[in-house]
C-alpha positions in Angstrom: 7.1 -28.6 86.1 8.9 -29.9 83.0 12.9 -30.0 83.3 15.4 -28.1 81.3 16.4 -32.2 80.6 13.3 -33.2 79.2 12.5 -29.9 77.6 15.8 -30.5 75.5 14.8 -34.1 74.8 11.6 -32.8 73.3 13.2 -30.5 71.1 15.1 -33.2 70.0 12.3 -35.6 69.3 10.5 -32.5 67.1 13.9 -31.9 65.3 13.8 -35.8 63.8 10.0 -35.2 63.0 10.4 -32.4 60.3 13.7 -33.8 59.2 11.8 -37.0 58.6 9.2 -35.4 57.2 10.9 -33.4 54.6 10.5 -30.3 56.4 14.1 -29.3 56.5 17.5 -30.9 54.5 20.7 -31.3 55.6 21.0 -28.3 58.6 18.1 -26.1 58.0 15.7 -25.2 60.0 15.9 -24.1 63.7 13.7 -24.9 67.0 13.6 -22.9 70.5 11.4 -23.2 74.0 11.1 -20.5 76.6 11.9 -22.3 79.5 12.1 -18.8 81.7 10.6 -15.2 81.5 13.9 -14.3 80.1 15.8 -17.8 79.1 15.4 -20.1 76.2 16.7 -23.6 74.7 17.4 -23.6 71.4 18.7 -25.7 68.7 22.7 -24.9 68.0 23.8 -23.8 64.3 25.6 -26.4 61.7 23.9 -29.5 62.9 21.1 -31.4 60.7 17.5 -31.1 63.0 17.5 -34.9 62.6 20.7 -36.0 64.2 20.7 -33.7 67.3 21.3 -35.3 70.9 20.3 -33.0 74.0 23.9 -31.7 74.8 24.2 -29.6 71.2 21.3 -27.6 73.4 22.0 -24.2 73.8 20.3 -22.3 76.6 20.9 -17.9 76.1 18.7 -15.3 77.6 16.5 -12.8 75.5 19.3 -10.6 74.5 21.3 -13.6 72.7 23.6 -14.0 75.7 24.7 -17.9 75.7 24.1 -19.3 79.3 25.3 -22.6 78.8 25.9 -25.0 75.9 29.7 -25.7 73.9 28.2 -25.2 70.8 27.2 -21.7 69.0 22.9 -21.2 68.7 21.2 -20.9 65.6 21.5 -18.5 63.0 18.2 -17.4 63.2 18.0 -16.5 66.9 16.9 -13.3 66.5 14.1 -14.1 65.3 13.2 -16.6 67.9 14.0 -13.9 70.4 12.1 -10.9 68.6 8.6 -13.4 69.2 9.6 -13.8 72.6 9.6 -10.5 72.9 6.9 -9.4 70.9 4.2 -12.4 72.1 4.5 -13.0 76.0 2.0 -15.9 75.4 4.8 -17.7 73.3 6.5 -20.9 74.7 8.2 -22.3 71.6 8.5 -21.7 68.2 9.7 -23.8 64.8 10.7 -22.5 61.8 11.3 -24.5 59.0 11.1 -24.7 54.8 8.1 -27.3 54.3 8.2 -27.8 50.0 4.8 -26.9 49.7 4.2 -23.8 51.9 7.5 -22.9 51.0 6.7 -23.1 47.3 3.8 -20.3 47.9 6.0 -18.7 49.9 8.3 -18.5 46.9 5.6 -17.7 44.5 4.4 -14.4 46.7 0.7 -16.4 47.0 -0.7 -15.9 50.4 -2.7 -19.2 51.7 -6.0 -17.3 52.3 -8.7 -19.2 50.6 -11.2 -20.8 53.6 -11.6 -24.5 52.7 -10.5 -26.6 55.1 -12.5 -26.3 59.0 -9.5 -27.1 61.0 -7.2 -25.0 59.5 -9.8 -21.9 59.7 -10.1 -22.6 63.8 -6.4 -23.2 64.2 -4.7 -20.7 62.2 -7.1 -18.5 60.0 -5.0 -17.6 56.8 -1.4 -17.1 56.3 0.6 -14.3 55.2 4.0 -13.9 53.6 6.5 -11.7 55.7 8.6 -9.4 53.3 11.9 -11.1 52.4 15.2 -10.7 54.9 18.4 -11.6 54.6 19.0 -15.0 57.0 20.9 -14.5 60.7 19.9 -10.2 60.2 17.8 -8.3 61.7 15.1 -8.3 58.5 13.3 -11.4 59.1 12.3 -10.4 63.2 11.3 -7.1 61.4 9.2 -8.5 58.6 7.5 -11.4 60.8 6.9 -8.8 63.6 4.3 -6.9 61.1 2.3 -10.2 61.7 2.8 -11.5 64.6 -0.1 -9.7 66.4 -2.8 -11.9 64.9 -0.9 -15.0 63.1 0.5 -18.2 64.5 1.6 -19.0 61.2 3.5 -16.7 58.4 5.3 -17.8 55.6 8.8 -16.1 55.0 9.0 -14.4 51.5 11.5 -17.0 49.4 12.5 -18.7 52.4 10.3 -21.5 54.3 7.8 -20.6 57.4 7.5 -20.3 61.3 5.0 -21.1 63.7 4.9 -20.1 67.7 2.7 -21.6 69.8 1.8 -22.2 73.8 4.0 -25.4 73.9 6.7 -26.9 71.4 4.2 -29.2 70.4 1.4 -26.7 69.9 4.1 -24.8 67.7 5.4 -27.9 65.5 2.0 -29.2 65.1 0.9 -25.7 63.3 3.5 -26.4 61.1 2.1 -29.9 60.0 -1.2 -28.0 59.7 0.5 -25.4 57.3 1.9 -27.7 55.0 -1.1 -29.8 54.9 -3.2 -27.0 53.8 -0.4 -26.0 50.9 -0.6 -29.2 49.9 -4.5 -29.4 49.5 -4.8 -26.0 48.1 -2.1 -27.2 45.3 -4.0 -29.9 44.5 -7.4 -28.3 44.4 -6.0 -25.6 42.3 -5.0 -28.8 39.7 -8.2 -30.1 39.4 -9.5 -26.4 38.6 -9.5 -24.1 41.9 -11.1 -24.4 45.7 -14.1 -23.8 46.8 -14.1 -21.9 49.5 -16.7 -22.3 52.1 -19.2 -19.6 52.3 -19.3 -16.4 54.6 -21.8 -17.6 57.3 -19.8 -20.7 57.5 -16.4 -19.4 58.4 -18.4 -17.0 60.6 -19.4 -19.9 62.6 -16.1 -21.8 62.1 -14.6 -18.6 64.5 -17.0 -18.5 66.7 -16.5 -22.3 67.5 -12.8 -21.1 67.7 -13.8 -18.7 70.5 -16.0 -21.2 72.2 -13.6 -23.6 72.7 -11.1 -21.0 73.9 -8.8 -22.1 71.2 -4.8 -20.6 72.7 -2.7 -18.4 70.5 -4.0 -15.5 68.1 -5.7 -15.6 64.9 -6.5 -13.1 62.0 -9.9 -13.5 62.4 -11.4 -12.4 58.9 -10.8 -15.5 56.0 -10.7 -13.0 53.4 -13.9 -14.9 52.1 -16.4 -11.7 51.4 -18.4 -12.5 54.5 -16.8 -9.0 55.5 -17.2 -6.7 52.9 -20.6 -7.9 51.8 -22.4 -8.4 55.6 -20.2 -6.2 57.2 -19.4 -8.5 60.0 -15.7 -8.5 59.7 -13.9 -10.8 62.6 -10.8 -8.9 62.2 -10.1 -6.6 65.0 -7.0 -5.3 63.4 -7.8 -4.3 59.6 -4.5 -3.0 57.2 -4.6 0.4 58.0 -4.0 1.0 54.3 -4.6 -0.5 50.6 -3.0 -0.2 47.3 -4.9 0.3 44.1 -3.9 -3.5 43.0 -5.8 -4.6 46.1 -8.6 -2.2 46.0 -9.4 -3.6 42.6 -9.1 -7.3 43.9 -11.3 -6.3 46.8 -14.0 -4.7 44.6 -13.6 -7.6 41.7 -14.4 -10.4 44.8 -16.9 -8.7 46.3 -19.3 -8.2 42.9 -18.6 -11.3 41.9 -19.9 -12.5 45.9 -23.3 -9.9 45.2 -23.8 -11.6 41.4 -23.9 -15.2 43.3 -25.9 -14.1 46.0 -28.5 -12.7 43.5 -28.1 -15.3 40.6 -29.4 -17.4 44.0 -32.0 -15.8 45.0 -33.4 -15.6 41.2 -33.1 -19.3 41.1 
């Protein structure tokens, strides 16, 4: 069993990893571990991510209690406690402003496009949670509409946050997030992505469930394979739609028939 100790050096060691990596500047960003059914660790508020030692730890229970630690938690507790609460399979979550995610995050544009393999079996696509005010009560309300079947989200004008089974699992979703921003930037540069085609991120899932991949996942890429085939992955559709989205919906999936028979012509 991993010590409270070691479990506070770790959190450490991922704090210097997204402040080197640009993921946070000066004292953004925040990082917790369930260490108990009802206690966690988390990082304290005022101090940059990349210049924390293990005694600026704070350990509070699931009601924001502070258990021990001098210093005051983060900020953004309640939202680290409102996963805890909401996703028992939780250990650790990160939450951080990576540029590029952040920058669709600021745009309103949903990473949903399936391109890349490993981010379809590791995270599906990515929502934006509505915007909340930071340190309120908005944020665990808006990220709690999507917590269900994401390990990822990206906060509406803010930054992201991933949970995972282990502090590691949860920092390296981040890395995959911001990879994928950064590659679906670029692709849109040179002229758009290509997404790969329905049968492919059906197959792409199922390898996910084969391999008994931890943590939820939205299932459905948004790629047609769904609408066209009906053979939709997602367990948990919207339970409504607004006449902007029904009209995106019907424009993708002609477009998706016109391919499929412009193919079979050819």
């Amino acid at each position: 069993m991993t010590s409270e100790y070691e479990i506070k050096r770790q959190i450490v060691d991922i704090g210097k990893r997204i402040y080197n990596n640009g993921y946070v500047a000066a004292n953004d960003g925040n990082i917790s571990v369930r260490v108990s059914e009802n206690q966690v660790i988390t990082t304290p508020t005022g101090v940059s991510k990349g210049f924390m030692t293990p005694d600026m730890l704070v350990k509070v229970d699931l009601d924001g209690n502070v258990i021990s630690g001098k210093m005051r938690p983060s900020s953004e507790l309640k939202m680290h406690l409102a996963v805890y609460r909401q996703r028992p399979d939780v250990n650790a979550v990160v939450h951080a402003h990576p540029p590029t995610a952040t920058a669709f995050a600021v745009a309103g544009i949903p990473l949903k496009t399936p391109t890349i393999p490993e981010v379809i079996i590791s995270l599906g696509w990515i929502p934006i949670a509505k915007y909340g005010t930071p340190s309120t009560d908005e944020i665990p309300r808006a990220i709690g509409e999507h917590l269900e079947n994401h390990d990822a989200i990206l906060l509406e004008n803010h930054g992201a946050v991933t949970v995972g089974v282990s502090l590691e699992n949860a920092y390296f979703k981040m890395e995959t997030l911001e990879l994928y921003a950064k590659i679906s930037l670029l692709a849109r540069l040179l002229g758009g992505e290509r997404a790969l085609a329905p049968e492919n991120v059906r197959r792409l899932i199922e390898l996910r469930e084969e391999m008994n991949v931890p943590g939820r996942h939205p299932g459905c890429m948004d790629c047609g394979a769904c609408s066209v085939q009906g053979n939709c992955h997602n367990t948990n559709p919207p339970a409504d739609i607004d006449e902007g989205q029904l009209v995106e919906l019907i424009t993708r999936v002609t477009h998706q028939v016109l391919q499929e028979e412009a193919g079979k012509a050819g």
